[in-house]
Structure formats: C-alpha cells, structure tokens
C-alpha positions as CSV (number, residue, x, y, z in Angstrom):
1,X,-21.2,-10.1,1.5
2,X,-20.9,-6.5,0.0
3,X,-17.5,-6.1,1.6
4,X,-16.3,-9.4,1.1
5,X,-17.3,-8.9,-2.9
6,X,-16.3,-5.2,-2.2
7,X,-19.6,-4.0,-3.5
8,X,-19.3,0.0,-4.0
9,X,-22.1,1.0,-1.8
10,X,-23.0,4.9,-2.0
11,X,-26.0,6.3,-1.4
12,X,-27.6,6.0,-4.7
13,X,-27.8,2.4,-4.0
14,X,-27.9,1.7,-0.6
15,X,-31.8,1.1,-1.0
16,X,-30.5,-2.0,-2.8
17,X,-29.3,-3.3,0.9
18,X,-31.2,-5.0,3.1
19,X,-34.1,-3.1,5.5
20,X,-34.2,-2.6,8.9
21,X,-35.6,-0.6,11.6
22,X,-32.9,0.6,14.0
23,X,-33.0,3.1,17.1
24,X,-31.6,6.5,16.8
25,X,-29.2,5.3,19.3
26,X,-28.3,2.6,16.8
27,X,-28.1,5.1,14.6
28,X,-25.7,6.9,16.1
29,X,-23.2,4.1,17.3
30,X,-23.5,2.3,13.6
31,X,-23.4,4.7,11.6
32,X,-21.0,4.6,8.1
33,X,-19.0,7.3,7.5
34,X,-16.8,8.5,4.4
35,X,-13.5,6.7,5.2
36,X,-14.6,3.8,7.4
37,X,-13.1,0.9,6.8
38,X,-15.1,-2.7,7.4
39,X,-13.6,-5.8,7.7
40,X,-15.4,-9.3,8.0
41,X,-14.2,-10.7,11.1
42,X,-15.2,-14.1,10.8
43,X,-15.1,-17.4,7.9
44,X,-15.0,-20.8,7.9
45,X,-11.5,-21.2,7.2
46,X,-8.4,-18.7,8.7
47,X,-7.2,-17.7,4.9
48,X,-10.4,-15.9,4.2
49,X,-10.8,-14.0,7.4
50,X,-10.1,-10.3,7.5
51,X,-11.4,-9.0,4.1
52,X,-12.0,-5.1,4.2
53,X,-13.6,-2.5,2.0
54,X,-13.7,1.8,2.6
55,X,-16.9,3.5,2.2
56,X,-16.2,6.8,0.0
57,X,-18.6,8.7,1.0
58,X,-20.8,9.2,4.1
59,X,-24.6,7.0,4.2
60,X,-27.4,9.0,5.6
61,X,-29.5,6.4,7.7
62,X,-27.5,3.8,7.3
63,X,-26.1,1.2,9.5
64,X,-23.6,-1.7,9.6
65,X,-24.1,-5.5,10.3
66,X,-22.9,-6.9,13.5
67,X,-21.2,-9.2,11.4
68,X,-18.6,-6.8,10.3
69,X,-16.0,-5.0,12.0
70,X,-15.6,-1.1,11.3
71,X,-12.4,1.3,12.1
72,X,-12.4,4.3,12.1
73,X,-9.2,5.2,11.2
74,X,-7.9,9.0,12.1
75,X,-9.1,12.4,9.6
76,X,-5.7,12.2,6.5
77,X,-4.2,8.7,8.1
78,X,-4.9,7.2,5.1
79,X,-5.7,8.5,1.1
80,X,-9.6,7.0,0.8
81,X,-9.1,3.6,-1.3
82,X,-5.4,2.9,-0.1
83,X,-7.1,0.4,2.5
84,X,-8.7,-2.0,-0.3
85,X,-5.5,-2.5,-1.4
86,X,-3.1,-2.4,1.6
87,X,-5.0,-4.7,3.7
88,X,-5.1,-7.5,0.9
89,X,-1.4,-7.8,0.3
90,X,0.0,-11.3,1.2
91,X,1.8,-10.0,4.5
92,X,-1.1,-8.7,5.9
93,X,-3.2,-11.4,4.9
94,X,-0.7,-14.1,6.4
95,X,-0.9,-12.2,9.9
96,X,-4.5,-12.3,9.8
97,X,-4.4,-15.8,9.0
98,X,-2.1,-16.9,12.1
99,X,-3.9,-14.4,14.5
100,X,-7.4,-16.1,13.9
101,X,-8.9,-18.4,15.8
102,X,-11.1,-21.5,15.9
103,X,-12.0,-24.7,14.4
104,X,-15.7,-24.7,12.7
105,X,-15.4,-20.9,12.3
106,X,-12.5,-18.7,12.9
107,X,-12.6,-15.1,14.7
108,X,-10.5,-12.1,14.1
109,X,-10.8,-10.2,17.5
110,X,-10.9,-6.3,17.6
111,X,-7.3,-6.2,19.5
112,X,-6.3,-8.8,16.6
113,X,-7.1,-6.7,14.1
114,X,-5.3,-3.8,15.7
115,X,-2.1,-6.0,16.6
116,X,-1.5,-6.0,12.6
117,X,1.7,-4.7,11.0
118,X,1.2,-3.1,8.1
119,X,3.4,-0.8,5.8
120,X,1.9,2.8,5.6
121,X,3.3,5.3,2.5
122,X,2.9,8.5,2.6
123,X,0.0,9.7,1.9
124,X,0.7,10.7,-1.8
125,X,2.2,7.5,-2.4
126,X,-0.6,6.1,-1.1
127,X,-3.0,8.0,-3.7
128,X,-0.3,7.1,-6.3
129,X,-1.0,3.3,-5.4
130,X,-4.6,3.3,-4.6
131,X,-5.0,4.9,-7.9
132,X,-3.0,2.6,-10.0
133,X,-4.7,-0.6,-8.3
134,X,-8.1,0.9,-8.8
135,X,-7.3,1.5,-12.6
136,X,-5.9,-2.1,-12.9
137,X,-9.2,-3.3,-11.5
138,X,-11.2,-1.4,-13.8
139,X,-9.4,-2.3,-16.7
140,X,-9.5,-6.2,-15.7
141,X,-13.4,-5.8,-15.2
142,X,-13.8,-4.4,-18.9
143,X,-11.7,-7.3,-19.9
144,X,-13.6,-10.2,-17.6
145,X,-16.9,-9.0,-19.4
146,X,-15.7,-9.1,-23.0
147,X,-16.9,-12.4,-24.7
148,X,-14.1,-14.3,-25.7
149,X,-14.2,-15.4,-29.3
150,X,-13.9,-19.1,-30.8
C-alpha cells in the first residue's frame, strides 16, 4: 500500500513499516536502493495494476514485499522522481492495462513490465518535469488540507 498511496518512505520513517526478520541473503537480494523503482504488480481490476513509486534515498536493513515488483533501472537513466510521474501518464497506463492478465486478479509479469513503451526526455527535461509535477502535488496537498468555508 505505500507505493500504491506513494508514501515517501526514507529512513527516518521506515520503522513506521511493518517488522520482519529476514536472512542476510534476503538482505542482500531485497534490498532498496536510492533510485529503485517499485511497481505493484497485481489488483483486482486491469486499470489499477502497475502503480510505481522511486525510493530517493538508499534503506539500511530494509527489504521489499514479494508483493511488489522492483527495477533497477541503470546509474543517470533516469532524474530520481521522473518515474512517479512518467509511469502514470495515460499511455503507459493503457499498455499496462491491455498487457495484464486474469479474471479475479490480474498480473503484470516481469517481461510485461519490460515490454512497455514509454517516452524518455533527456535527463534535464526530465528534472524540469519531475520538478514541476512534484510542486503541483505539493501545492494541491496544501490546498486538499485547507478547510473550506461555508
């Protein structure tokens, strides 16, 4: 649910998240780094599949869910929040859609997911758009939270 609600998680709060005991081997294969990207790979209906959120920075003993899917996308491929917002436009979404499967619950696969067209900027128009979105979400959290008068 945190990166379906694209909950910030850093480590000041990842004691917040839920406990577990894991191997060091667990460790090492699961382990969140600054830049991953995680996706949820599964939902009860194909238009809510595929939702994705970057971790900015990296999380000392820290692993992921089996329920999400992490890439690891190459070192300067993409500026850090660009993802949040590139992987939620409508033509990405749609191919997500089609390319999920099921009937109960539908499945993004791992060769799905990397089957996906997407538009990539350079990466300075990438920080220009990344920064802009982020400051439009900011902006329409201050404005969600004020009371509205009657």
């Amino acid at each position: 649910m945190d990166v379906y609600s694209r909950r910030n998680v850093t480590n000041k709060n990842a004691a917040e998240l839920m406990q577990v005991t894991a191997t060091k081997k667990q460790l090492s294969d699961n382990n969140i780094l600054k830049g991953d990207i995680f996706f949820t790979p599964t939902s009860e209906t194909a238009d809510d599949i595929g939702h994705c959120y970057v971790i900015e920075e990296n999380l000392q003993n820290t692993v992921y869910s089996y329920h999400l899917m992490r890439y690891r996308p190459f070192k300067n491929s993409y500026y850090l929040s660009f993802p949040n917002f590139a992987f939620e436009t409508k033509h990405v979404r749609k191919q997500m859609e089609l390319l999920a499967q099921g009937v109960q619950r539908f499945v993004l696969s791992k060769s799905q997911l990397e089957s996906i067209n997407i538009c990539i900027p350079k990466l300075k128009e990438q920080e220009k758009i990344a920064k802009l979105f982020t400051n439009l979400d900011y902006v329409i959290t201050l404005h969600q939270r004020k009371p509205i008068p009657f």
